[in-house]
N, C-alpha and C positions, 0 to 999 in steps of 0.2 A: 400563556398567550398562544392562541391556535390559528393556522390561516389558512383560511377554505379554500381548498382545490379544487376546483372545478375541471381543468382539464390541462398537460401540463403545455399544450400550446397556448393557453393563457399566460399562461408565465412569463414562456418565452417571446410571445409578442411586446407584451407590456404598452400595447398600445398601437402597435406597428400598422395588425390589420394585414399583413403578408403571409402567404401559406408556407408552409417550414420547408425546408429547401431537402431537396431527396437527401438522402447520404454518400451516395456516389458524385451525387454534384461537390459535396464538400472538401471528399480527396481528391478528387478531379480538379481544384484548384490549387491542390498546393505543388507549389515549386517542383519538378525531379531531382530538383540536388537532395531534397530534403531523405528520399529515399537509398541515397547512393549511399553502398557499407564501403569506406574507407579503411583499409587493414591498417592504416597508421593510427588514426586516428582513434581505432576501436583497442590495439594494444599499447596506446597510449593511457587509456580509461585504466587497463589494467596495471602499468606501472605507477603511475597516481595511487593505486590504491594500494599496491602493496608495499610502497614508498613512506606512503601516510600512516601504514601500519604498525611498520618497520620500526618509524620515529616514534607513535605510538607507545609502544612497546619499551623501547627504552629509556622513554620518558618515564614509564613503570618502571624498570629496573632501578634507576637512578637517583629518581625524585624523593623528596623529603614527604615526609605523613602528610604533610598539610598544602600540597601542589599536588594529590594522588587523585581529588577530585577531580582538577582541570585535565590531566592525564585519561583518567577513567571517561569522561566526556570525550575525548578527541578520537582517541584508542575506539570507543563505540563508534561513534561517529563513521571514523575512516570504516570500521567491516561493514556498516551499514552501504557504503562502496562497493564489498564484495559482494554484499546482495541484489546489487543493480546492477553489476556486472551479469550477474545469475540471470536477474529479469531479462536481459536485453538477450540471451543465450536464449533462454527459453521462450522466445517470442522469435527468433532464430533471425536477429538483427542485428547481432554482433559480428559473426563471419558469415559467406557465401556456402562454406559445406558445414550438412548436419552433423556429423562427428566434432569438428571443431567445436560446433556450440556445444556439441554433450559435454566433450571434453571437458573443456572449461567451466561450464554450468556447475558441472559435479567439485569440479578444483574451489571453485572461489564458495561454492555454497556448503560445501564439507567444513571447514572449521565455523560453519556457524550453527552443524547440526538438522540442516532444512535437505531434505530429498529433494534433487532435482525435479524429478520427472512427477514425483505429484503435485509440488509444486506447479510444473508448466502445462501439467492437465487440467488445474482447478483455474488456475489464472485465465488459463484461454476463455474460458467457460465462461468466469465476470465479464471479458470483455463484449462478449456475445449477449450479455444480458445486464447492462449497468443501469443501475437503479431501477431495475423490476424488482417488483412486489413477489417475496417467494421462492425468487429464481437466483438472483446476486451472491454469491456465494461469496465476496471475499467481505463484505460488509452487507448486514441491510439491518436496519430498526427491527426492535421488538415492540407488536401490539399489543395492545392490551388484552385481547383475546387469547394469543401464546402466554402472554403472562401469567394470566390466570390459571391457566393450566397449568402452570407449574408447580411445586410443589411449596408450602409456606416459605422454606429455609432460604429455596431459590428463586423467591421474590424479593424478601428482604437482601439476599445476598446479589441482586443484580440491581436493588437504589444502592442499596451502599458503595457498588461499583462505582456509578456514574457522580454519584451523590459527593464522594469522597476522592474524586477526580482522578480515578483508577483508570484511566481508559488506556493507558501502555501497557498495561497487561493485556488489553485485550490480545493483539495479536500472536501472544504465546498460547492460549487457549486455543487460538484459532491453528497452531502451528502444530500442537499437541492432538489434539481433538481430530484434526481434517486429514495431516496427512501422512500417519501411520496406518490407518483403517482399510486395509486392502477393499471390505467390504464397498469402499466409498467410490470404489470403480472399474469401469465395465473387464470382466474378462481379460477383451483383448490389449486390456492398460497394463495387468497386473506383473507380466516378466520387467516388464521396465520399471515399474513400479517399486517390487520386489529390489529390483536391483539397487535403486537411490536408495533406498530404504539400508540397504545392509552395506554398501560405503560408508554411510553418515554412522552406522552403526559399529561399525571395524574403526572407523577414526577414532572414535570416542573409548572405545575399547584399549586401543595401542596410546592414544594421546594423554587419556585424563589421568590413567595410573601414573603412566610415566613423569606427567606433570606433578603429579600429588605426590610420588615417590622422592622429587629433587628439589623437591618447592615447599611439600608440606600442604594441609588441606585452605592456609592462608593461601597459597600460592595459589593455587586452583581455583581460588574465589578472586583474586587482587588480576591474576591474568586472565581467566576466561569468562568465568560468571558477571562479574560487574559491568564487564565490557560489553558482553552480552544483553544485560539486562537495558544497555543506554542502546545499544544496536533492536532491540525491540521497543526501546518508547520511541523512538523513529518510525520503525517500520509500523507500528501503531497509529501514530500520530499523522503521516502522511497518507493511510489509508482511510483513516476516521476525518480528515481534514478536506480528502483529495472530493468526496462527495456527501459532506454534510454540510447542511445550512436550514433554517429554519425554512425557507421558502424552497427547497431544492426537492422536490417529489421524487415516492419511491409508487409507480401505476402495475398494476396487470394488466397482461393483455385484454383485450386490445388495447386499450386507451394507453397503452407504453408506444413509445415513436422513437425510433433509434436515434434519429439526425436530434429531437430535442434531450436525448437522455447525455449525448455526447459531447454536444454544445454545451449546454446549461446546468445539466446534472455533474458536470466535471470543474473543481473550481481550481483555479491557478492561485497558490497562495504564496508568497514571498519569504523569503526564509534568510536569516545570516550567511552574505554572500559563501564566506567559508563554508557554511555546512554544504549549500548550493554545489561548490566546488568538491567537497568530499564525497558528493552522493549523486555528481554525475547530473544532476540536471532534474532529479527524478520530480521535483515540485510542479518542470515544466509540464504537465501534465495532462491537458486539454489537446494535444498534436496526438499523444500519445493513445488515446481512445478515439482521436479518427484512425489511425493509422497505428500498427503495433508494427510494422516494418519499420517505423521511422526509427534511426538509431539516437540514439542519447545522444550525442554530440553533435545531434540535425537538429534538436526538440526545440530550441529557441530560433532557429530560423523558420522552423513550422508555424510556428504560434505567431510570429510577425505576421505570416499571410492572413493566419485565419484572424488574426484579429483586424490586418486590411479589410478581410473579404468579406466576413461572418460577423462584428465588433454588436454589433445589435441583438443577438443572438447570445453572448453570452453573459456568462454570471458575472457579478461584480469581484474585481480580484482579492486579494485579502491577506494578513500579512502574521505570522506567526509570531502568537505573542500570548502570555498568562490569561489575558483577558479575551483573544478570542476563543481559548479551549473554555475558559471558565462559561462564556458564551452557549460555545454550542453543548457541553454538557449539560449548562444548568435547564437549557431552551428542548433540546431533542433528544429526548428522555424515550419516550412514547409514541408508537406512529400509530396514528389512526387512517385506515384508507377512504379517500375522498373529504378529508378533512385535514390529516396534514400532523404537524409536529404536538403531542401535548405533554407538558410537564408530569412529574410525578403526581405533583399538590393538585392538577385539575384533573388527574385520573382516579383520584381518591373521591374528591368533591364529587363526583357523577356515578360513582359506585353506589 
């Protein structure tokens, strides 16, 4: 099922007939509370998560074989916290001075192996260009044209991804692949760079042995790996969810429009209050791509405005669940530009 794009102020009118609102007019309305960094509030975020961890954790220690699932889930779950703590450090909206957020960035993002600082270089970068064609670097669709290019083993091995509803892997590919590659950024990035890079490197060095040494290689897999592996179909799943939709365009310039890629190309999806609560708000997600100042614990009084202010303008909300992954994998497979989302089965048919 394919839907013609024609241009993505189409979309976003749907009928309205009003010219899309600058993007300065859009932060221009939201609240100033929404941007105030409250030191409570912000090292509240972080005791939540190393609280959640904490418990976490000895609910692995403790638990019987057959409760090590729900453990394994909550345990990911909560670091998935430390990664949004990360986020809000590296968009430097967690405290008032930059060292603070290094600080910190590097603490909570070291036991999950993610460099800060390439981390916080590439992310900027998405925000600066969300759902452009070419440019998006923390998601965008593969066309068919990329496709083809590829090599047989990595066609077939990128349906079976989607096909076989692999898409939580995706963001270890993306974590693997993007931000050890010194190559991947300019020069003046790379002492900092260098740097996250060899923390995350030195943890793992002093922690995994000394894990594997008192624990054994179960150990290492039952505390860090599996935890790990539920803290990536998260971070997967919220960044494949945060702006995919069968109608949700990815333009080049020119015909990309910041104010509609931010509005509409950003979808707010609902999630088990709990997880909501473990992960910091990070679903609230449409404040956070007007404004990457807004701190996590601002993000739902943002979203009330903009949906006072902007409510016409955005996407329809949507609600985390088997069948909407099953949805958007089975549906946005394929991007064809100026044309929109196609399946596998109708990129075959037109071959």
């Amino acid at each position: 099922m394919t839907t013609t794009i024609k241009s993505e102020q189409e979309l976003i009118h749907r009928g309205l007939g009003d010219s899309l609102p600058q993007f300065k007019q859009i932060v221009k309305s939201l609240p100033k509370e929404c941007f105030t960094k409250d030191v409570y509030a912000a090292w509240k975020t972080g005791l939540i998560s190393l609280c959640a961890a904490a418990l976490g954790y000895f609910c692995l220690i403790f638990s019987p074989w057959f409760l090590l699932p729900i453990a394994w889930i909550f345990t990911g779950t909560a670091l998935t916290g430390f990664f949004v703590i990360g986020h809000d450090c590296a968009h430097r909206s967690f405290a008032k001075r930059r060292w603070v957020n290094d600080l910190v960035g590097h603490l909570f993002m070291m036991p999950l192996i993610y460099p800060f600082h390439p981390w916080r270089i590439k992310h900027n970068y998405h925000h600066k260009h969300t759902n452009k064609l070419k440019e998006d670097n923390a998601w965008h669709p593969i066309t068919p044209e990329a496709l083809q290019s590829w090599p047989r083993l990595g066609q077939m091995a990128f349906e079976i991804f989607l096909r076989q509803r692999l898409w939580w892997l995706g963001s270890i590919a993306h974590w693997a692949v993007t931000h050890f590659d010194l190559q991947k950024f300019e020069p003046k990035d790379r002492p900092s760079v260098k740097f996250s890079i060899a923390v995350v490197v030195l943890f793992a060095a002093i922690c995994f042995p000394v894990l594997i040494a008192t624990t054994g290689i179960w150990g290492f897999i039952k505390f860090w790996l599996i935890p790990w592996l539920v803290y990536h179909f998260w971070m997967s799943t919220f960044t494949l969810v945060h702006h995919t939709f069968v109608d949700v365009p990815f333009l080049a310039s020119p015909a990309w429009d910041e104010a509609a890629a931010q509005l509409f190309g950003t979808i707010h999806c609902h999630y088990p209050r709990w997880v909501e609560f473990l992960c910091h708000d990070i679903n609230v997600h449409v404040p956070h791509h007007i404004s990457t100042a807004i701190p996590s614990y601002n993000l739902r009084l943002a979203y009330s405005s903009i949906k006072e202010n902007w409510r016409s303008y955005l996407h329809d909300e949507s609600t985390f669940s088997w069948s909407l992954m099953k949805q958007i994998t089975d549906q946005c497979q394929l991007y064809k530009p100026d044309v929109g989302y196609l399946t596998f089965a109708e990129y075959h048919a037109q071959k």
